[in-house]
N, C-alpha and C positions, 0 to 999 in steps of 0.2 A: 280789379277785383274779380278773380273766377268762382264761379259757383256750380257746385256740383248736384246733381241731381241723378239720384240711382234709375235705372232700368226696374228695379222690383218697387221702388217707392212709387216710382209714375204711376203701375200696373197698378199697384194697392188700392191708387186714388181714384181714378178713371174705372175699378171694377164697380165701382159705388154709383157710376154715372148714367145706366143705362135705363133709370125710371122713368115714369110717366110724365106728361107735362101737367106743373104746380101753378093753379093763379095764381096771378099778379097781383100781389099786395100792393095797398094805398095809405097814404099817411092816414093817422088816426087821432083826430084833434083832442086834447086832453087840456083842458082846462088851465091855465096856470092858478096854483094857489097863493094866493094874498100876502102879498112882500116876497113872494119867491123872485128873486132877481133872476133862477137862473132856468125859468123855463119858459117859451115863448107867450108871448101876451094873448095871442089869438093860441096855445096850445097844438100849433102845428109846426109841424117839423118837415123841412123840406126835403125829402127822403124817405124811399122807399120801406113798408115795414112800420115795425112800431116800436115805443120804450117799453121797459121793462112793466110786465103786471104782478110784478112782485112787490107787498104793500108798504116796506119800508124801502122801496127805490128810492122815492122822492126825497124823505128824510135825508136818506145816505146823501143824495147828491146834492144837497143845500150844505151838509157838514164836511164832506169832501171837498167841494168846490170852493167853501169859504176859508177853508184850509188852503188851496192854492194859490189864491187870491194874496191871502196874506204871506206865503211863500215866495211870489213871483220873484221880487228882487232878487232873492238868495238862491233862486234855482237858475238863475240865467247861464247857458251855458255850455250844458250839460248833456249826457247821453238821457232822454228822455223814454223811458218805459210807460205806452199808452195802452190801456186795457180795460178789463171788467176788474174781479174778485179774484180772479186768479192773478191778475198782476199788484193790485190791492194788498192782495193776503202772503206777497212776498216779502216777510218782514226780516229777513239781513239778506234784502239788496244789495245794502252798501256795503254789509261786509263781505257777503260774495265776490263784489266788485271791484275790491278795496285797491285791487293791485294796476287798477288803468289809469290813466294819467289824466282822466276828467272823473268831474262826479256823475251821480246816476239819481236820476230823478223820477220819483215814483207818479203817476198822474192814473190812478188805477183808481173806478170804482166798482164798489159791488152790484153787480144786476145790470150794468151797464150795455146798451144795445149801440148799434151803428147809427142809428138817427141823433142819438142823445150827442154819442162822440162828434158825429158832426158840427153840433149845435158849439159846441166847447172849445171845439178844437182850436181857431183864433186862439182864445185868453188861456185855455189850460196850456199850450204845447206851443205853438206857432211866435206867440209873443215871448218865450221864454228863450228865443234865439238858439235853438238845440244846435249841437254839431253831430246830433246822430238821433236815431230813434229805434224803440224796439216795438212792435207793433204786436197787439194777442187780443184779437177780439172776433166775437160771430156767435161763440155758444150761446150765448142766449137769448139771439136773434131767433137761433134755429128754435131755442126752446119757446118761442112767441109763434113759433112755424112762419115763420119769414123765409119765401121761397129761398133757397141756395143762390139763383141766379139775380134775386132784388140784394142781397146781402153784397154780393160780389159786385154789381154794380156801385153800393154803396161806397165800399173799399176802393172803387176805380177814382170815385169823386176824393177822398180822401186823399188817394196817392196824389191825384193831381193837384191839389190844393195843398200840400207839403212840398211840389215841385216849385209851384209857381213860387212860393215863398223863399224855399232855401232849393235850389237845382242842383247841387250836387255833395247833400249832406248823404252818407251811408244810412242803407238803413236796412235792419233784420226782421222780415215777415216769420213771424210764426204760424203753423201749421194751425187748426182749432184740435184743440187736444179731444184726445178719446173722453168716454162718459158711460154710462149706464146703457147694458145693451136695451133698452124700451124704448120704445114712440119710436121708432126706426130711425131711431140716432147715428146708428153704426154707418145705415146707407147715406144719408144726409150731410153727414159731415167728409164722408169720403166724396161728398159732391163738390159740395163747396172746398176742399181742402183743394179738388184738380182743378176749380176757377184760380184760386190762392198762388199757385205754380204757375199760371198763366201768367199771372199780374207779376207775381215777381222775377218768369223770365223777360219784361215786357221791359222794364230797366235794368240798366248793367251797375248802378247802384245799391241796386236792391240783392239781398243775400238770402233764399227760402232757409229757413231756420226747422228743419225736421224736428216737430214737437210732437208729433203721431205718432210715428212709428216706435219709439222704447217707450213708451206707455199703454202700447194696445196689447190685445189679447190675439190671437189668431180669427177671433169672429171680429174685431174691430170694435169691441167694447172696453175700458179701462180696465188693468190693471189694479188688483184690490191692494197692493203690498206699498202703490205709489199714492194713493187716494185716502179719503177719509171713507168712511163709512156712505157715505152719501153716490162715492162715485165719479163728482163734478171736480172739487175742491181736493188741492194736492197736499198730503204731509209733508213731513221734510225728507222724506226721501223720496218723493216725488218734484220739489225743487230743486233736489242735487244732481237727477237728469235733468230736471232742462238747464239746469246752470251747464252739465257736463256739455250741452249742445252748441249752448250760446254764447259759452267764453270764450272758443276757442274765436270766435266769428269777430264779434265784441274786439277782441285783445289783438286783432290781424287789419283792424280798420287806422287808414290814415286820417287825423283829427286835424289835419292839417286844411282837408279840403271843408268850402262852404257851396 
């Protein structure tokens, strides 16, 4: 599988990299709430950064998670889509996708950070025997201000523990999509976008899925015409570029390898 990677996209990512050095964030133990199965008993999460402080996170990821739970069987399989809200809030996945010759399976929640993902990964995605993965996660790591370089470490642990499991399923990194130019989002995410490129020229499995670039601005802020009013969260003609990005990648992969 070759994968291409522009001259001006590199430059784009890497213009964002030349900031100050960020501490080093540490897990941040959060309590598990009472019959919550799916958050750790001592509330720590082995990874860097922290879950989301958004107040219905926890909610969400007891009604998500109890949803996959009882999905599992019926999703074994399958091209697995792992992420926050933005892959969450892609609601015809499968019609978009309708035309590949596996299904496609949603494992997206809202507010979702890197430590959580980790936490899940096993039972949401791993046990579901995927033949492929789509991967969209970090924005709201960054929005917790979880260094670029703790996030991207994060991601490393991730890859490798999707390898050790299945070593030679495909799988499509997406870029972290553009947001609202405030809290110095624009720089930050072109930070961590140039780890992003790293890791995915790092296996020849892996395909960088440019999710930045047709949704930015010229300052590296989102596009109002692809977004909600908010900025973060795409309309549907902000999911008909990233479909336009990621079918072609998606529909070019051999489901044949594991």
């Amino acid at each position: 599988m070759k994968k291409f990677i522009s001259i001006a996209l590199l430059s784009l990512l890497f213009a964002g990299c030349q900031t100050a050095p960020k501490p080093v964030s540490v897990p941040v133990a959060i309590p598990a709430a009472r019959g919550d199965p799916f958050w750790p008993a001592d509330g720590v999460f082995q990874a860097q950064g922290r879950t989301s402080s958004w107040s219905g996170f926890r909610g969400r990821n007891v009604e998500r998670r109890t949803l996959f739970a009882q999905r599992r069987a019926q999703d074994q399989a399958g091209i697995v889509f792992v992420g926050d809200s933005i892959t969450e809030g892609w609601h015809t996945l499968e019609q978009d996708f309708a035309g590949l010759s596996l299904k496609v399976v949603n494992r997206g929640i809202g507010g979702d950070t890197t430590p959580n993902l980790l936490y899940r990964l096993q039972e949401d995605v791993l046990d579901l025997h995927p033949r492929a993965m789509v991967v969209m996660i970090g924005t709201n790591d960054l929005g917790e201000h979880t260094p670029p370089a703790d996030i991207a470490g994060n991601l490393r642990v991730l890859h490798q523990r999707v390898r050790v499991a299945y070593p030679k399923i495909p799988i499509a990194w997406c870029l972290v999509m553009p947001r609202k130019g405030d809290d110095t989002y624009p720089e930050r995410i072109r930070e961590l976008n140039a780890l992003v490129v790293q890791l995915a020229a790092s296996d020849p499995l892996v395909t960088l899925c440019d999710t930045f670039t047709p949704l930015a601005l010229p300052d590296g802020s989102s596009k109002p015409e692809d977004f909600v009013p908010d900025r973060l969260h795409l309309n549907p003609a902000g999911y008909s570029v990233w479909r336009s990005v990621l079918y072609p990648i998606v529909a070019g992969w051999d489901f044949g390898a594991k």
